[in-house]
Residue, then its C-alpha position, 0 to 999 in steps of 0.5 A: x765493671x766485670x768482677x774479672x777487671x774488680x778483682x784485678x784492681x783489688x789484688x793491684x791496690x793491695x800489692x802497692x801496700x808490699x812495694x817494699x818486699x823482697x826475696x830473701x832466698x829466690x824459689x818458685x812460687x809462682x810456679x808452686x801456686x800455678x800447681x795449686x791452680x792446675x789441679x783445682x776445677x778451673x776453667x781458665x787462669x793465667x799470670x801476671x808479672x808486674x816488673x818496674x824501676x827508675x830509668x833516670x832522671x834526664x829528660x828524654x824527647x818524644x822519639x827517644x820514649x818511643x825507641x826505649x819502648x821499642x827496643x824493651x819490646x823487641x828485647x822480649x819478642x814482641x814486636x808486633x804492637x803500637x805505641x800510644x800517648x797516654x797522659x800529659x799534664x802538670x802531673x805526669x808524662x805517659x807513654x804506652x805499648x801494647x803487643x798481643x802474640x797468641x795468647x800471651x800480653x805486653x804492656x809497657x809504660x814509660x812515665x816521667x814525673x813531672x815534680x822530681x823528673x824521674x823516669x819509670x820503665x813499667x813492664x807488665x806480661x800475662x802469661x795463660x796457663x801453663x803454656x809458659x814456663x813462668x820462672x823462666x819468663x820471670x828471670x828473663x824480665x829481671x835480667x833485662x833490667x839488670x843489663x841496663x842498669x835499672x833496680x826493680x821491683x816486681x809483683x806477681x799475681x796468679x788469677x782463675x775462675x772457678x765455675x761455681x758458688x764457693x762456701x767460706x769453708x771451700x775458699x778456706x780450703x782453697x787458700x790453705x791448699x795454696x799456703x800448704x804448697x809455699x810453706x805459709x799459713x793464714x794470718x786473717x780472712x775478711x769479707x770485702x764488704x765487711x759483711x757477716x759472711x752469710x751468702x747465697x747464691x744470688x748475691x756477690x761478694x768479695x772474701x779476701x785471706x791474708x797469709x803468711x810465708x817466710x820464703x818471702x820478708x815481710x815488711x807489712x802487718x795485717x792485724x798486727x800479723x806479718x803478712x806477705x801473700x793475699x789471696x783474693x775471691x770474687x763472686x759474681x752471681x750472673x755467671x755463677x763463677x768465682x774468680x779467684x787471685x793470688x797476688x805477692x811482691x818481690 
């Protein structure tokens, strides 16, 4: 697995744990981390938004799934795409769409749960750079499961690669910069592999800084400290790069 596709694992398993976060005065964050980015020595980064909610308890044909998909689809421009069967079992009905326009993605998961009957809307859309006004995307996705009814929960998560071996005290710095500008503060840092922290070059390793803002309300606890921000670093010693993650939770 590439350490890209491991990080982003690791920032997804850590943002469920927030599920239950939510913004208690809307400010940009997205947009003060992306800043944070833009004026590190990265070689490229981009931004996730991960938006979803119930869509209803019906029960809903083949044809219909692939209209919702379809529609939501359209609805955000991208149309261009196919639609895929995913997983149906005793567990769960799954039905995916995937839509590439230049260099921004749309996935788009409708999923039944086969105990309760529930049905899902998943959207997920990677934005590159700073090509596109994050914020705005933002609202335009929480508008559109507003007009049709769904309440939602919505994770974010800004990911980018630095060209380089970085120390401890580099990623501390790093992830300071990052909290400085949202107005947080570390709470508890980590090594992924429960490690001492001593590295070189030739070997990976996984660090992970946990902090704190109250520009979000926090449900969960690291260490017995509220924590709402986590911020993630991944080395990967055959391309001398350490990918980097910042993940939070509305």
């Amino acid at each position: 697995m590439r350490r890209s596709a491991k990080i982003y694992i690791i920032a997804l398993i850590w943002g469920a744990t927030f599920i239950q976060l939510f913004f208690n005065s809307r400010v940009e964050i997205e947009e003060e981390v992306i800043q944070t980015f833009a004026a590190s020595d990265m070689s490229e980064y981009q931004t996730d938004i991960l938006i979803w909610g119930e869509y209803g308890d019906a029960s809903y044909d083949a044809h219909t799934v692939r209209n919702i998909l379809l529609n939501t689809a359209s609805a955000f421009g991208m149309t261009q795409g196919q639609v895929m069967d995913g997983r149906h079992d005793k567990t769960a009905d799954q039905t995916f769409f995937h839509a590439q326009n230049g260099d921004q993605e749309l996935s788009l998961q409708f999923v039944t749960d086969s105990d309760s009957g529930k049905s899902f809307l998943i959207t997920e859309l990677r934005l590159p750079g700073m090509e596109s006004d994050v914020a705005e995307t933002v609202r335009m996705l929480e508008n559109f499961y507003e007009d049709i009814g769904i309440e939602y929960k919505k994770g974010i998560s800004v990911q980018g690669s630095r060209p380089e071996f970085m120390h401890t005290e580099e990623m501390k710095a790093f992830a300071d910069d990052v909290l400085e500008e949202i107005d947080g503060q570390s709470v508890s840092s980590v090594y992924g592999d429960a490690a001492d922290g001593h590295r070189t070059e030739d070997v990976p390793f996984t660090y992970i800084v946990y902090g704190y803002t109250g520009e979000l309300a926090a449900d969960s606890y690291v260490n017995g400290k509220k924590s709402n921000i986590c911020i993630v670093f991944d080395y990967d010693p055959a391309e001398k790069t350490t990918d980097i993650c910042v993940r939070f939770a509305d």
